[in-house]
C-alpha positions in Angstrom: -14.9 12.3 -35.9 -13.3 15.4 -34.1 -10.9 17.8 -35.4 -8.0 17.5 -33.1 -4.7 19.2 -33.4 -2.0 17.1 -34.4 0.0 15.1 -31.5 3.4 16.9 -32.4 1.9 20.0 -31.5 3.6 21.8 -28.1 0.6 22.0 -26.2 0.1 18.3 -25.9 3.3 17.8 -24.1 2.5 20.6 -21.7 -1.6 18.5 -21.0 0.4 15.6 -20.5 2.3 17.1 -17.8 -0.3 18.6 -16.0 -2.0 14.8 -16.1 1.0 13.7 -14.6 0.3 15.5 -11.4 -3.0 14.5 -10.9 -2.6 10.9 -12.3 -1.4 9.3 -9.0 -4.4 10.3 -7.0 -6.2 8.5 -9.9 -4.3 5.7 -9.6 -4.6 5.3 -5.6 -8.4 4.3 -5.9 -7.7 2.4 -9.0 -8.7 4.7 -11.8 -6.7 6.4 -14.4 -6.9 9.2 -17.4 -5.6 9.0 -20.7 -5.4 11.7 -23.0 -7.5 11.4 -26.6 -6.7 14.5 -28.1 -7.3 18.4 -28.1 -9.7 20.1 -30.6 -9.3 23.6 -32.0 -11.2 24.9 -29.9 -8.8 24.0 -27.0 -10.8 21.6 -25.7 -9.0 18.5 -23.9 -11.3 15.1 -24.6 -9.8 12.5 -21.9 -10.7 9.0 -21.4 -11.2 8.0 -17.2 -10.3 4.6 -17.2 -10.8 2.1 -14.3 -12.7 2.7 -11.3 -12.6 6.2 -13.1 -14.8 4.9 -15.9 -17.7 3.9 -13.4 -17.4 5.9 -10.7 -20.6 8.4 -9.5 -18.0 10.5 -8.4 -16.3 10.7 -11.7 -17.7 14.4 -13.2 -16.4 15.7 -9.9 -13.1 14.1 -10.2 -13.2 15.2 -13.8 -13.9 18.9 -13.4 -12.4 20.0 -9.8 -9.3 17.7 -10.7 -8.1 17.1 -13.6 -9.7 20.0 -15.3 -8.7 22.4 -13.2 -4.8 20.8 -13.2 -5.0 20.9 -17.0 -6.0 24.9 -16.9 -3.9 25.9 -14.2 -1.2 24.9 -16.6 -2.8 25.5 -20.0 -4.9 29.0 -19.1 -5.5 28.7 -23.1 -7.5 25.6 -22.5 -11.3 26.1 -22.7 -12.9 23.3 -20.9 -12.0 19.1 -20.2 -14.7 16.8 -21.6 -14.7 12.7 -20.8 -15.2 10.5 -23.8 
Protein backbone atom coordinates (compact mmCIF):
# COMPACT_ATOMS: atom_id res chain seq x y z
CA UNK A 1 0.00 0.00 0.00
CA UNK A 2 1.44 3.52 -0.85
CA UNK A 3 1.97 6.37 1.33
CA UNK A 4 -0.21 9.04 -0.10
CA UNK A 5 -0.82 12.43 1.27
CA UNK A 6 -3.97 12.92 2.74
CA UNK A 7 -7.03 14.09 0.35
CA UNK A 8 -7.50 17.45 2.33
CA UNK A 9 -4.23 18.47 1.47
CA UNK A 10 -4.10 21.70 -1.11
CA UNK A 11 -2.31 20.18 -3.80
CA UNK A 12 -4.96 17.74 -4.62
CA UNK A 13 -7.45 20.39 -5.52
CA UNK A 14 -4.88 22.13 -7.66
CA UNK A 15 -4.12 17.95 -9.70
CA UNK A 16 -7.73 17.91 -9.99
CA UNK A 17 -7.78 21.03 -11.87
CA UNK A 18 -5.24 20.52 -14.15
CA UNK A 19 -7.23 16.89 -14.95
CA UNK A 20 -10.02 19.02 -15.65
CA UNK A 21 -8.41 20.48 -18.69
CA UNK A 22 -7.28 17.49 -20.20
CA UNK A 23 -10.30 15.30 -19.24
CA UNK A 24 -12.56 16.23 -22.22
CA UNK A 25 -10.07 15.16 -24.82
CA UNK A 26 -10.17 11.93 -22.81
CA UNK A 27 -13.55 11.70 -22.89
CA UNK A 28 -14.01 12.47 -26.82
CA UNK A 29 -12.54 8.95 -27.70
CA UNK A 30 -14.20 7.41 -24.77
CA UNK A 31 -11.63 7.19 -22.12
CA UNK A 32 -11.24 8.90 -18.89
CA UNK A 33 -8.63 9.56 -15.79
CA UNK A 34 -9.33 9.50 -12.31
CA UNK A 35 -7.17 10.53 -9.68
CA UNK A 36 -5.82 7.74 -6.87
CA UNK A 37 -3.75 9.75 -4.86
CA UNK A 38 -0.29 11.63 -4.58
CA UNK A 39 2.76 10.04 -2.67
CA UNK A 40 5.34 12.04 -0.77
CA UNK A 41 7.39 11.97 -3.19
CA UNK A 42 5.05 14.10 -5.37
CA UNK A 43 4.24 11.53 -7.48
CA UNK A 44 0.51 11.62 -9.01
CA UNK A 45 -0.81 7.68 -9.43
CA UNK A 46 -3.94 7.98 -11.86
CA UNK A 47 -6.25 5.42 -13.00
CA UNK A 48 -7.07 5.65 -17.26
CA UNK A 49 -10.30 4.33 -17.44
CA UNK A 50 -12.22 3.30 -20.60
CA UNK A 51 -10.88 3.16 -23.94
CA UNK A 52 -7.94 4.83 -21.79
CA UNK A 53 -7.43 1.55 -19.86
CA UNK A 54 -6.72 -0.49 -23.24
CA UNK A 55 -5.51 1.64 -25.48
CA UNK A 56 -1.65 1.12 -27.22
CA UNK A 57 -1.66 4.62 -27.25
CA UNK A 58 -2.25 5.08 -23.65
CA UNK A 59 1.64 5.80 -22.15
CA UNK A 60 1.64 8.52 -24.80
CA UNK A 61 -1.61 9.91 -23.71
CA UNK A 62 -0.30 9.43 -20.19
CA UNK A 63 2.98 11.19 -20.36
CA UNK A 64 2.66 14.01 -23.20
CA UNK A 65 -0.91 14.77 -21.81
CA UNK A 66 -1.93 14.42 -18.77
CA UNK A 67 1.52 14.46 -17.22
CA UNK A 68 2.67 17.28 -18.65
CA UNK A 69 -1.03 19.24 -17.83
CA UNK A 70 -0.50 18.06 -14.20
CA UNK A 71 3.27 19.72 -14.12
CA UNK A 72 2.65 22.62 -15.95
CA UNK A 73 0.35 23.35 -13.03
CA UNK A 74 2.10 21.51 -10.18
CA UNK A 75 6.10 22.30 -11.16
CA UNK A 76 6.49 20.47 -7.57
CA UNK A 77 5.15 17.28 -9.15
CA UNK A 78 7.82 14.69 -9.87
CA UNK A 79 6.43 12.37 -12.45
CA UNK A 80 2.53 10.77 -13.28
CA UNK A 81 2.40 7.00 -13.03
CA UNK A 82 -0.97 4.79 -14.29
CA UNK A 83 -2.14 2.27 -11.75
Amino acid sequence: MKDYLPNSDPLYDKVISALETVRPYLQVDGGDCQLVGITKDMVVDVKLLGACGSCPMSTLTLRAGVEQAIKKANPEIARVESV
